[in-house]
C-alpha positions in Angstrom: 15.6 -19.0 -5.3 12.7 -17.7 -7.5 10.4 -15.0 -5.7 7.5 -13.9 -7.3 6.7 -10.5 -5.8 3.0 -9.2 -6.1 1.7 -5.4 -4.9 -1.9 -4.2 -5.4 -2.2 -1.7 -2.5 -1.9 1.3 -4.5 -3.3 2.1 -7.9 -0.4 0.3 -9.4 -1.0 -3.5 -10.4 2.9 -4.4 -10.0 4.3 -8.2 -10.6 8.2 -9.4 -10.9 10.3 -11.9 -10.8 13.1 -12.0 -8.7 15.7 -15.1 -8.8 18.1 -14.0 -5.6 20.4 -11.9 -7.3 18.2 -9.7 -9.8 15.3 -9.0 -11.1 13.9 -11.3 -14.1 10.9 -10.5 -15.3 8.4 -7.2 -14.0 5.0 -5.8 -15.2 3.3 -2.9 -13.8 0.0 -0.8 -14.9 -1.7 1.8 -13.1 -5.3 1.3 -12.5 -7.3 1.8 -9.4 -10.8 -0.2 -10.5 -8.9 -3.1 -11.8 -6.6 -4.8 -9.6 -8.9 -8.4 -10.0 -8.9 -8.4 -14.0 -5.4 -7.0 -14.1 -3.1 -9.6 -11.8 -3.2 -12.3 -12.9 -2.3 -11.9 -16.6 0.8 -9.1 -15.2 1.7 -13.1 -13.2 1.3 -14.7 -16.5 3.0 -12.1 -18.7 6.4 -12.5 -16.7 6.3 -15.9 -16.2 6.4 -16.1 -20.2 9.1 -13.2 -20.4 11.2 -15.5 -18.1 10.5 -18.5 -19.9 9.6 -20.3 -16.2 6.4 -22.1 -15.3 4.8 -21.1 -11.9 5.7 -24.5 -10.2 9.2 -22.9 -10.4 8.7 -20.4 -7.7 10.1 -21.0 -4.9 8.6 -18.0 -2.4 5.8 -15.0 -2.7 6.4 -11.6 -2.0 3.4 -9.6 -1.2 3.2 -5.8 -0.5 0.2 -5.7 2.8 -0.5 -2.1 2.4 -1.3 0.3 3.5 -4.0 0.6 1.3 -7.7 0.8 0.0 -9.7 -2.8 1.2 -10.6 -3.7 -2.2 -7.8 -3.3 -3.6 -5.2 -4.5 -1.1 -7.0 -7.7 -1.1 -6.6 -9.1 -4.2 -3.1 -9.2 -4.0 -3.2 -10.5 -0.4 -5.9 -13.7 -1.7 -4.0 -14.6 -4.6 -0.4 -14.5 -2.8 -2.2 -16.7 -0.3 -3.6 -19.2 -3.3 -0.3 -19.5 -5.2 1.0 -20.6 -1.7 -1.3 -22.6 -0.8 -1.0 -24.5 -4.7 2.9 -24.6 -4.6 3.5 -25.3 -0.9 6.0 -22.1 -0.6 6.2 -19.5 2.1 4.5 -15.9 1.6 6.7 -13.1 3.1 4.9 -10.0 3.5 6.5 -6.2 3.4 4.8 -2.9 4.0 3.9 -1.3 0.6 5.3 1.7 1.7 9.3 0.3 2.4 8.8 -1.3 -1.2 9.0 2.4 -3.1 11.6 3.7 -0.1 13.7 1.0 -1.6 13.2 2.0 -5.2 14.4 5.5 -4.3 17.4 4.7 -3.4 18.0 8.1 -0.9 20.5 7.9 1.8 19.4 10.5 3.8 16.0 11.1 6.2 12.7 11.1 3.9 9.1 9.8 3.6 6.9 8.1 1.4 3.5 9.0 1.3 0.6 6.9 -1.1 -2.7 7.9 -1.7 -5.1 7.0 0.7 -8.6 8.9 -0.7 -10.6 11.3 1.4 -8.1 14.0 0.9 -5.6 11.4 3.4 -2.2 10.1 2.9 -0.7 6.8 3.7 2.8 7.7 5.2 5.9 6.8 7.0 9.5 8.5 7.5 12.4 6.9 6.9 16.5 7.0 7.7 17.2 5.9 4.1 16.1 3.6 2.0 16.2 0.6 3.8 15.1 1.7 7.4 11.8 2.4 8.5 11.6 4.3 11.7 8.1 5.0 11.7 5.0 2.9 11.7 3.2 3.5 8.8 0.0 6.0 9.3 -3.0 7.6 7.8 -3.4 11.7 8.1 -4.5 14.3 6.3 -1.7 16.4 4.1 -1.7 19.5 6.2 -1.6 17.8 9.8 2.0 16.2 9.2 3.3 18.6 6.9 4.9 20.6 9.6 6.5 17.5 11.3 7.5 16.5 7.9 8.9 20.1 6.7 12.6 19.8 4.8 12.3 16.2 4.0 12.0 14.4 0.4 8.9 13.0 0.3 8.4 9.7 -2.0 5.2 8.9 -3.9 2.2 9.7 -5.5 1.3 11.1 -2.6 3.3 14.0 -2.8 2.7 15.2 -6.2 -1.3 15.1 -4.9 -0.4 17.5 -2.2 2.6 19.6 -3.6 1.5 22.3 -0.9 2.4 19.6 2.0 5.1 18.0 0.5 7.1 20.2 -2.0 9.9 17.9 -2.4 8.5 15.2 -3.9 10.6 12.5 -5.7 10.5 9.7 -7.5 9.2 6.8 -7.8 5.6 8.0 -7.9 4.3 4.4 -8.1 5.0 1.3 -6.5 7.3 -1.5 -8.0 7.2 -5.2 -7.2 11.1 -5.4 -8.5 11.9 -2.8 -5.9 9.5 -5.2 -3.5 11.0 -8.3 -4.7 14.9 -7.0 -4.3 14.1 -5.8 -0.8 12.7 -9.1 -0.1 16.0 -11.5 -1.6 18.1 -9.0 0.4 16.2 -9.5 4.2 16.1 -12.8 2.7 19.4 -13.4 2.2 20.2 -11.5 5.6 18.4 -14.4 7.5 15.2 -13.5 6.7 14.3 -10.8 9.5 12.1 -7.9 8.8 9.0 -9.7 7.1 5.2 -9.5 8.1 2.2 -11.9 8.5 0.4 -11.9 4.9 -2.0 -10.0 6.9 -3.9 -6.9 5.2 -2.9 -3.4 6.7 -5.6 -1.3 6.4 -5.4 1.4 9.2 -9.0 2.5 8.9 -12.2 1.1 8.3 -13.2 0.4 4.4 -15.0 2.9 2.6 -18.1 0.4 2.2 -20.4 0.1 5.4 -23.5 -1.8 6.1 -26.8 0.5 5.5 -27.9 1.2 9.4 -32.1 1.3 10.0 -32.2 -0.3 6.2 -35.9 -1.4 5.7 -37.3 -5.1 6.2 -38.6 -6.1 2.5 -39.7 -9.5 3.4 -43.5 -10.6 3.4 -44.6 -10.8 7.2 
């Protein structure tokens, strides 16, 4: 097994290698306007760390958001094109249960990721490895009642300390943490994954002009 994991639904452009039983190679660099210039070399970077060549893969892991459209996107397209080139399965996880995995915490928490317009991507969790919420979009103040007393994972909550003022780490996603998740479910049976699909929850910030004037000759 050889999973290359990919995540670009937050501000972090986040690749790894994982081979089944750890992680290889990983590359991660925070960056919200350059998620297209910035994958493909992080793909190319481990890929040279693990001395591999991409026909080695043997699966994709893509993190489907929550997230921004733009964004989100590119990591969905180019999961789908190394697929699509190599003949190998994509398995698609919500971005969210990628950094509950990297925390690690045993007990009831959420993560929360940025989601712009003063809004939060979010979802609780039993511990690090159950979800048992789906994953939203809300402003900080209208769940931080319902959310009172528990951890909350993400950037997210350092944003909005006055919501969530028991923020812990990781602050950023992780494609190891992704990838691990993944060779785990995978090595369960394979249960738990989603269509390569993009979860956006709302409609992207970028609309078509409404009443726009005709500039064509008559």
């Amino acid at each position: 097994m050889l999973l290359l994991a990919m995540d670009t639904a937050t501000p972090a452009v986040t690749v790894a290698l994982h081979d089944g039983a750890t992680v290889v190679a990983q590359s991660g660099q925070v960056d919200a306007r350059r998620h297209g210039e910035l994958l493909l070399p992080a793909v190319d970077r481990v890929l040279d760390e693990a001395g591999l060549k991409l026909d080695a893969v043997t699966g994709i892991v893509v993190g489907v958001g929550p997230g921004p459209y733009t964004g989100l996107r590119v990591g969905l397209v180019t999961a789908a094109t190394f697929s699509s080139v190599l003949g190998v399965p994509v398995h698609g996880l919500c971005t969210l249960d990628g950094l509950a995995y990297a925390s690690g915490i045993e007990e009831p928490f959420a993560v929360a990721t940025d989601a712009r317009r003063k809004e939060v991507y979010w979802a609780r969790y039993e511990n690090f490895r159950t979800r048992v919420t789906d994953a939203s979009v809300d402003r900080p103040a209208d769940i931080a009642e319902s959310l009172a007393g528990l951890p909350v994972v993400g950037a997210g909550a350092r944003l909005y300390p006055e919501a969530f003022p028991d923020a812990r780490d990781p602050e950023h996603q992780s494609a190891a943490a992704l990838a691990a998740l993944a060779a785990e479910r995978l090595a369960a049976g394979g249960e738990g994954f989603l269509d390569p699909l993009p979860m956006y929850l709302r409609r992207p910030d970028a609309q078509v002009p409404k009443n726009y004037k005709v500039v064509t000759p008559k």
